[in-house]
N, C-alpha and C positions, 0 to 999 in steps of 0.2 A: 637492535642494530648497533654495532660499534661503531666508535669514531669513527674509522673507517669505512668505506662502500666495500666490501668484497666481488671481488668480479672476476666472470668466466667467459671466456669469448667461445665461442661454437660458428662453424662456418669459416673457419680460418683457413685464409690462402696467401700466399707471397703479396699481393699486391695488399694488404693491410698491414704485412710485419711492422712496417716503420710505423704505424698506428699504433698499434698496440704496444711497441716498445714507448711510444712517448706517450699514450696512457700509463704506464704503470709508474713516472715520473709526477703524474699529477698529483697536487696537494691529497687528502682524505679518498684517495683511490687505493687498493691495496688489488693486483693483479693475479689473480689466485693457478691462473692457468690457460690455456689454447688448444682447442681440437680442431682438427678437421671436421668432422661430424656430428653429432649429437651420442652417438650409442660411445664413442669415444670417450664423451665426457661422463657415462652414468655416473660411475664409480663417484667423482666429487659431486655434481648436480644433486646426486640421491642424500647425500649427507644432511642439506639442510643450512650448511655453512656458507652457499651463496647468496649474495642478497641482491644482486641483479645481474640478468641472464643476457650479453651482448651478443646477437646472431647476426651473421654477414649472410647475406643473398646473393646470389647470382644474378643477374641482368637478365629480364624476363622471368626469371622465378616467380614461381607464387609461395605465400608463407605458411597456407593452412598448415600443411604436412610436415614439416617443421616445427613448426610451433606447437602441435600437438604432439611430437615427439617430446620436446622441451616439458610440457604441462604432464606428463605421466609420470616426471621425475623431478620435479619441482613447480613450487606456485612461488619461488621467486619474481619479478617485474621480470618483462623483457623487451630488449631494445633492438630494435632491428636494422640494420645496414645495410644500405640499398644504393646502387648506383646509375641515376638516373630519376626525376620527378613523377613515373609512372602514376596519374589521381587512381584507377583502377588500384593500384597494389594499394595505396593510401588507405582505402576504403577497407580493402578486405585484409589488413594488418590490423586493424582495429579491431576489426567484427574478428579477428582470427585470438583480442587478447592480449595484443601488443600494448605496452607503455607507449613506446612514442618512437617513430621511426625517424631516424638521420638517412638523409641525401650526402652522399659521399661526394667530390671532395669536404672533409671540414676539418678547423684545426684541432687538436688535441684536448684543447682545455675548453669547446665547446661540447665537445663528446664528453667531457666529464661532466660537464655541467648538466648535460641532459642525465645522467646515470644518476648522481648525486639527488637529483630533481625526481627522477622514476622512486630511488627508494627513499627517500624523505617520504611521499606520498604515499608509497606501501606501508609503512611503519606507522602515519597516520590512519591507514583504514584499519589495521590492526589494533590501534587503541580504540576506536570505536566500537570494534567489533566485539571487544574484551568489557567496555560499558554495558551491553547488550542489547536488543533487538528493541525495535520498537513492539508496541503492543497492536493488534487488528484487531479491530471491533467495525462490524458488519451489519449497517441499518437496512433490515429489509420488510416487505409488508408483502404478499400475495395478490393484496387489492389494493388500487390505489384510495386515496382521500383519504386516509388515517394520520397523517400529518408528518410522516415517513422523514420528509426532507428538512421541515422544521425542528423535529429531534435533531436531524443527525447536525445541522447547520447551528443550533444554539448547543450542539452535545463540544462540536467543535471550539465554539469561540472562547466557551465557558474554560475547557481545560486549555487553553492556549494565555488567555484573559484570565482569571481567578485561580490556576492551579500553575499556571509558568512552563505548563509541556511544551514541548514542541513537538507544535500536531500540523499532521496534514487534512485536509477533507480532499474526499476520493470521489467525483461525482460520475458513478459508475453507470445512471441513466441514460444512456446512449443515444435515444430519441428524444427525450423532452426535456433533460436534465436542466432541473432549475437552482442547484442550488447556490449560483455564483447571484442569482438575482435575490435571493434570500437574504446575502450577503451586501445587497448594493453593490456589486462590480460588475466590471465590466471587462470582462477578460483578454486580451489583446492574445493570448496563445490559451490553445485548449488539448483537450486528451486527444483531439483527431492530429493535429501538429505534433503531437510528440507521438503517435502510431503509426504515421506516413514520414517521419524525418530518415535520412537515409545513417545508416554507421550506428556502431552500437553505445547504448544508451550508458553514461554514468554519472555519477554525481555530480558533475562540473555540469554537464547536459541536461541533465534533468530538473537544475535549478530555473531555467532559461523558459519552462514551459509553466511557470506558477504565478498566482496572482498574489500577493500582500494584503489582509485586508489588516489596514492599519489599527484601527480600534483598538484588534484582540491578539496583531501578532501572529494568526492563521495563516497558514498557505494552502491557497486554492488549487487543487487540478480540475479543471471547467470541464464539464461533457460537452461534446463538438456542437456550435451551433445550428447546422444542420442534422435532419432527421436521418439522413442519408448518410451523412458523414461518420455515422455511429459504425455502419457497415465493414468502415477500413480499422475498426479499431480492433484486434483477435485477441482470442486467449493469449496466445506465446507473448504479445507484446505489453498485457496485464499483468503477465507472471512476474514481465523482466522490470517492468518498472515498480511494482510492490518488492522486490529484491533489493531495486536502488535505494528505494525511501524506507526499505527499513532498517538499514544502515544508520542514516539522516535525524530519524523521529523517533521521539517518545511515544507516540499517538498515532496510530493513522486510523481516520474513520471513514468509510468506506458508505457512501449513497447510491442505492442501487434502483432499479425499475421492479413492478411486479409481477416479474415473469423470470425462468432461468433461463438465460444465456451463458453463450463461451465465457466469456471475459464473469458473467458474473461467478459463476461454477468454479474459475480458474481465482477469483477471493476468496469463496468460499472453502479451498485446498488452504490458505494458509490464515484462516479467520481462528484468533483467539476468544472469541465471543460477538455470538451470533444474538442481537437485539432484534426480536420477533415482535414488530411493533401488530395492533389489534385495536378496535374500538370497540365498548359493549354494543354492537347490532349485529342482528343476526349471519345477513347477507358477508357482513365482513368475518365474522364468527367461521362459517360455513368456507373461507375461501383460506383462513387460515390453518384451520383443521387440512384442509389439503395442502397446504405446503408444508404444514408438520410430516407429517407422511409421506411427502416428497422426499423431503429432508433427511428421511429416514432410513428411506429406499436408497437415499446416497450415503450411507453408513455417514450421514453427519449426526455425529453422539449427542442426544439431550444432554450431555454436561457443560456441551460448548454455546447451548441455546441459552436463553434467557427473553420471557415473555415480557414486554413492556405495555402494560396498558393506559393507552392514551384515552384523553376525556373522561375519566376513570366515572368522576363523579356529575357526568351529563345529565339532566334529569330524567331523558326518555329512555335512557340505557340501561342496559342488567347490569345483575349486579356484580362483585368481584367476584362471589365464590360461585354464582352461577358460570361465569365465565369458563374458569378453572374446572369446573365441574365439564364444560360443554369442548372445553381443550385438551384434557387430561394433563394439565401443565398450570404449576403454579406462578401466580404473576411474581414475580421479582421486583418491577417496577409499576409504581401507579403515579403517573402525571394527571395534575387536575384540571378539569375544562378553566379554560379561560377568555374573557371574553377581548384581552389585550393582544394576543396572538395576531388575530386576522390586520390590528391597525400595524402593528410593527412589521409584520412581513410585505405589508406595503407600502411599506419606509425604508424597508430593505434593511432593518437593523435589530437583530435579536434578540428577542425579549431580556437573554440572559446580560445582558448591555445596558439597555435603555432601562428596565425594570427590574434590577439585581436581586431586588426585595421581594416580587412579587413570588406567590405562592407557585407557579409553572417556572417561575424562575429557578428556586426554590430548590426542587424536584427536579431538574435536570442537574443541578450543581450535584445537588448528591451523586446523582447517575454516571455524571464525569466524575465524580472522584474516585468513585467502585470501578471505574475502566482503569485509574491512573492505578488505583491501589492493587490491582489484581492479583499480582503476585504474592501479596502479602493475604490476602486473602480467601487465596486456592481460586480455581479454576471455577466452581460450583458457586464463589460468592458465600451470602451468608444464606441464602435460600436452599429448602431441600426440594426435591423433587416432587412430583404427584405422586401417589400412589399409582403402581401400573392395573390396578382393579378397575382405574377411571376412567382408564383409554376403550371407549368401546367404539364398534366400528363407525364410519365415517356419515351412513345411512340413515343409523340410526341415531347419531349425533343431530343431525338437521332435523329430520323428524321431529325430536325432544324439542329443540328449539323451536320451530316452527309451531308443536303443538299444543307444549309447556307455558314458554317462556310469553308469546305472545298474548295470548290470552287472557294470563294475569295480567297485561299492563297494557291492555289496550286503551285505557284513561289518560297513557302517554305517551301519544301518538305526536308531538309536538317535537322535531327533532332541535337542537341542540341550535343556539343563536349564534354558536363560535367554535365555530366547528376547521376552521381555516384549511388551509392550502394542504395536497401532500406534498 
């Protein structure tokens, strides 16, 4: 942007002249032009040389139609000029994409103030944009009790705490979602509050619906605290707020339920790496093998997967390569049983915090750093694939399991003393 704002007014009729003539007097205002219309202005609009777009309205008017004339020929801001306080227009200028609308009468140098104000803050989303997007990574498990939300909730604090990102946690469990109590908070606004607010959502907005957890520097988005309240949350309004925050964040990590849903289906459209969390037993074995195959049927690429095995080294559990052998999918990550887990998530403070040192501590610092570094280290990480000779069908999978696997260890039938929360 130049010193100067460049501006175009569209919607021009006799009763603004004298405006517009005493805009074009204002300090770092530079008045490039006036239409009647919008099709009037293509010719300059299309150029690229506006930097925000003044529209006058008609009294009663609506702006959709307008304004999306305006947006097919520029993504310059636009201001809109309205006469009369109509909230109805208010609401739907917003949701139609508008900067910020003026109630007419006002004086000159308050209309400039708001223009000057519109592309200052265009100019800033454009330097963000030019940083680049934050990274999605997608904690998801098929079944619950594999400790799903404890990953994702210490995968969080850890890169926010120990790595300086700025991360978000996404707690995308719509019914039972635990992970702000993982966290000890207590969240005064939740993802139901920001899917039922009315006007559309941006970054000044969507600051207003997160929680702080101070420790690590985290911002929390809380799944609604009703079971029911998960209902008003939809795809379209998951799409739009992982658009806002990935403008915002280095990191966003996303805690899911284990089952597909809208909203979770509508993460997984823009998941840079998908952590397939699993424990060596069977039943969980068998439930994961099907959402690989889910996953697969939704052309989601094994390259954006990435298997994490939790309680890796439980005593009653198979072992790695039988896992890998029983998934057609090699692990990427192995977290170790721990038996600190279960006391800290009931402190509400995660392990990667309280016990930096500890060996599950350990193993997820690594695992946050492999999200932070991902760029540098491709899309695959440093893991190659299974062999596809490994993948055999899903029947016969359990079967092996059930017929194999058990047998040899039924001397340790003793499950796991620390098996904690999912």
């Amino acid at each position: 942007m130049s010193s100067s704002v460049r501006v175009f007014v569209t919607g021009f009729r006799h009763s603004i002249r004298g405006l517009c003539d005493a805009l074009a007097q204002q300090p770092e205002v530079e008045l490039l032009g006036v239409a009647a219309s919008v099709a009037e202005a293509a010719g300059t609009l299309a150029t690229g040389d506006v930097d925000v777009v003044v529209h006058s309205t008609v009294p009663g008017a609506r702006p959709q139609h307008e304004v999306a004339e305006v947006r097919e020929l520029t993504r310059a801001p636009i201001v809109l000029l309205t006469e009369g306080g109509d909230p109805t227009l208010f609401e739907e200028a917003l949701d139609a994409d508008v900067a910020d609308v003026v109630v007419l009468p006002q004086p000159p140098d308050r209309l400039a103030f708001t223009i000057r104000r519109a592309a200052r803050s265009a100019a800033r989303d454009a330097r963000v944009a030019d940083q680049g997007r934050a990274r999605i990574a997608t904690v998801f498990s098929p079944k619950g009790g594999t400790g799903k939300t404890v990953i994702s909730s210490n995968l969080a604090s850890s890169a926010a705490k120990h790595f300086g990102a700025r991360t978000l946690l996404l707690d995308l469990d719509l019914q039972f979602g635990d992970a702000a109590i993982m966290l000890g908070l207590e969240p005064e606004q939740t993802l139901h509050d920001l899917a039922t607010a009315p006007g559309k959502l941006d970054a000044g907005k969507f600051g207003g619906y997160l929680t702080r957890h101070a420790a690590s520097g985290l911002d929390v988005l809380a799944a609604p605290l009703r079971p029911e309240d998960g209902e008003r949350v939809t795809h379209d309004k998951v799409e739009r707020l992982i658009e806002v925050a990935r403008d915002i964040y280095d990191l966003i990590l996303v805690d899911t339920s284990p089952s597909f849903h809208g909203p979770m289906l509508s993460a997984l459209d823009t998941t840079d790496v998908l952590l397939l969390v699993s424990t060596p037993e069977v039943p969980t074995l068998k439930n994961v093998r099907l959402g690989i195959e889910t996953l697969r049927r939704l052309s989601f690429t094994d390259e954006r997967m990435k298997l994490v095995l939790n309680r890796a080294d439980a005593a009653a559990g198979l072992r790695k390569a039988e896992v890998e052998g029983a998934l057609g999918m090699r692990v990427s990550y192995a977290l170790p049983n721990s038996a600190d887990v279960p006391a800290a998530v009931n402190e509400g403070t995660p392990l990667t915090l309280s016990l930096p040192n500890s060996p599950f501590a350990l193993a997820v610092q690594d695992l946050s750093r492999s999200l932070i570094d991902l760029d540098k280290r491709g899309a695959t990480g440093d893991d190659a694939l299974a062999d596809q000779s490994s993948r055999s069908g899903l029947v016969g999978t359990v079967r092996g399991l059930a017929g194999s696997f058990l047998p040899a260890r039924a001397d340790k039938s003793v499950p796991s003393a620390a098996e904690g929360p999912a």
